[in-house]
N, C-alpha and C positions, 0 to 999 in steps of 0.2 A: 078710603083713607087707610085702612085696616089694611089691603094689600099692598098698597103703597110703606106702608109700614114694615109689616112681615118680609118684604121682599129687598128694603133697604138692611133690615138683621141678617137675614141667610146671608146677602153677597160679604156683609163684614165677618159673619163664624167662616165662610170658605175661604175669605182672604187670609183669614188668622192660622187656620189647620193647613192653607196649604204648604208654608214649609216646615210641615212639623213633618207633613207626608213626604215632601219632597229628600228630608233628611236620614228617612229610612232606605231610600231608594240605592244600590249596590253600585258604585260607582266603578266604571271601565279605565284600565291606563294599558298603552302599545304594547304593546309583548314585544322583549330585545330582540334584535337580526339575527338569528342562528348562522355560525360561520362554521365548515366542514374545521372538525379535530386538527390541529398541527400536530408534527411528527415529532420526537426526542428522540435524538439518538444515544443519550448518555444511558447507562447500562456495562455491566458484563456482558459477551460475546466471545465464540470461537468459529471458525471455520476453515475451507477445506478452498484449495487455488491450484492452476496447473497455469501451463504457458509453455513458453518459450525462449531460448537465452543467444547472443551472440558473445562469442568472449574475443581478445586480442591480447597479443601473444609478443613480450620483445624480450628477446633473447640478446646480453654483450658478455663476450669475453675482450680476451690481450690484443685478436686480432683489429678490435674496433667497430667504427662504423662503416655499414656500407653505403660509400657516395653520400650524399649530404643526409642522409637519414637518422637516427638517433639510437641504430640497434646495428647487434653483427649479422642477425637472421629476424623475422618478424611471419608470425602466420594469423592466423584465425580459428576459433571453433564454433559448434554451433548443436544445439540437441535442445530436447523438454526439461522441464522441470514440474514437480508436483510437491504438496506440499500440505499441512495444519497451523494455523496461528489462533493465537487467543490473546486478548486487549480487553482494554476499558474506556470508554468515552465518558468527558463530561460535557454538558454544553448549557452554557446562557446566554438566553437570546439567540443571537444567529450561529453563534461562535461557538466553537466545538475542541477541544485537548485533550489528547490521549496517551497511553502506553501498549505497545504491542509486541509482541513478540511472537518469531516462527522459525519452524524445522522445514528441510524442503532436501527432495532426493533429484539429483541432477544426475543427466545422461549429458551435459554440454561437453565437448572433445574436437581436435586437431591438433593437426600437426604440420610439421613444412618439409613434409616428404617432395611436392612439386618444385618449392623453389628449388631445397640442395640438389633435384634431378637437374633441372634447367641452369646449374649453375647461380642463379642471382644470390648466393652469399659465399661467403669463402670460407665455408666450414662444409665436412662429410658426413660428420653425424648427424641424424634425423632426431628432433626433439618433439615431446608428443604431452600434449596435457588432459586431464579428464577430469573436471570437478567431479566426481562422487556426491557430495554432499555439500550442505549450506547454513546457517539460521542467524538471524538478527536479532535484536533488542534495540527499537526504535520507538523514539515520541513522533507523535501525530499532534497538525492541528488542521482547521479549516474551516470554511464557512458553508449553512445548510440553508437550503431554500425549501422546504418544508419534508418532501421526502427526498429531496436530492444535496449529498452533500460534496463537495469538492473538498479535498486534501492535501495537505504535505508530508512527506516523511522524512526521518532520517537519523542517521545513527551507528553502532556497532553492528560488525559483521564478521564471520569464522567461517570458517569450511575446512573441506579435506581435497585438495588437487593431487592426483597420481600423476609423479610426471616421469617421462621416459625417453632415455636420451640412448638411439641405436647409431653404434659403429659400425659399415658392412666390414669391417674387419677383425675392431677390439672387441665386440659383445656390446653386451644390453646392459645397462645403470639404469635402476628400476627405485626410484623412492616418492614415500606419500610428503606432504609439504601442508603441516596444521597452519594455514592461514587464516590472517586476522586483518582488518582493515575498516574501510568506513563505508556505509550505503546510503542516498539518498533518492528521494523521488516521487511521483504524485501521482493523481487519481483521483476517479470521482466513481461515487455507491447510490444507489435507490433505492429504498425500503420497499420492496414488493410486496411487503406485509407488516404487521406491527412488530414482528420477530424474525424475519428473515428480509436478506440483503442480496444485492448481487453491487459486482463492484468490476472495474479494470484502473490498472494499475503500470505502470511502469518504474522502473529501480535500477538503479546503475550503482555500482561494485567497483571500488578501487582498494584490491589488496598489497598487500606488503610486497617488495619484492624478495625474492628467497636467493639464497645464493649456494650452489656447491662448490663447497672446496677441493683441494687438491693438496698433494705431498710429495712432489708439485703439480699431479696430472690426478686429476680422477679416475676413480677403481674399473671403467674401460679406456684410459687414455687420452681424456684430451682436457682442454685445456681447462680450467676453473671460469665457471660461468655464474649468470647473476638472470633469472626472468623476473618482469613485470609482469602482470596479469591483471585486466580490466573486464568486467562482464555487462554488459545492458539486456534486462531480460523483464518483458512484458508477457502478464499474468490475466485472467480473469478468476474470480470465486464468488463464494457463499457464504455468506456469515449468517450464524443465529445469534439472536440476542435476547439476554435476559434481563428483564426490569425496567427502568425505562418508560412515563409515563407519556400518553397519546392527549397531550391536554386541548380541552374546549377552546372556542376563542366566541366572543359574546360581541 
């Protein structure tokens, strides 16, 4: 009777302590899904780009057009370009706006020494252009897929075109032409690191057209002309960037 007894208290004292035990015990909850850092690319940044340029060339004077075309003579040019820019990006969420600005030293140059040989215009002077130089001040926007971002650009554009207009008879008219105009165009960048980019680019150039006068002929003779000048010129570069946070995703 006695263990019958004793035996019925102990199972009641264990039933009673046991969640007294059970409530000191360190309780486990999931640990969140670690998701690899996403990229920002909002930040300071400068960097350095080279490439390549095609320009196009229409020349009209009194004489007109020739045959249904919309110029008196028309050629091409074509050279590198190298160059520095410096911007700012903001971005929330996928969405990315910016301001950029760059210098760039051009070798782009022709002329339509082949046509006036071959007769296709009905002018004798040979006309000859050389961007020297370029820089823009353009907003950017775009969308980023974590390190990779696609772009637009577009905006104010300057330069310095040497242009040269030879008579085999009257001599050389040799003058520089401060051109200004509009650029636009696109691209996409890769963060290869949390501070460096690599990027390609394309941009197309439609500047003012310039006109030499006359009193009534120009200082070698001929007649008072007007060029357009259009350039499309694709780039690759490097940008660093400064600041710009690599945020977790949970």
């Amino acid at each position: 009777m006695k263990r019958i007894l004793l035996t019925t208290v102990s199972l009641g004292v264990l039933g009673l302590l046991s969640p007294a035990y059970g409530a000191d015990l360190p309780t486990y909850s999931k640990a969140p899904v670690y998701s690899a850092p996403v990229y920002d690319w909002s930040g300071f940044y400068f960097g350095v780009f080279g490439g390549g340029g095609y320009g196009n060339h229409n020349v009209n004077d009194a004489f007109g057009n020739t045959g249904a075309a919309n110029f008196t003579a028309n050629y091409s040019s074509t050279g590198g370009v190298a160059g520095g820019e410096a911007g700012y990006n903001w971005q929330s969420g996928n969405y990315m706006v910016g301001l950029e600005g760059d210098v760039f030293w051009s070798g782009i140059k022709g002329n339509d020494a082949s046509g006036v040989a071959a007769g296709a215009f009905p002018i004798l002077a040979v006309d000859q252009d050389n961007m020297r130089w370029g820089g823009t001040v353009r907003a950017r926007s775009g969308f980023t897929v974590d390190r990779w971002l696609m772009f637009f650009t577009g905006g104010y554009a300057f330069g310095d075109i040497a242009h040269t207009n030879t008579d085999p008879a009257l001599g050389v008219d040799r003058f520089t032409v401060h051109a200004n105009g509009l650029t636009a165009g696109a691209g996409f960048a890769y963060a290869i690191t949390n501070n460096v980019s690599g990027k390609f680019e394309y941009r197309y150039y439609n500047f003012n057209g310039y006109n030499r006068p006359g009193t009534p002929l120009t200082i070698n003779g001929q007649l008072p002309y007007t060029t357009e000048t259009t350039y499309s010129v694709v780039t690759i570069g490097l940008d660093f960037k400064f600041g710009g946070p690599v945020v977790a995703k949970y």
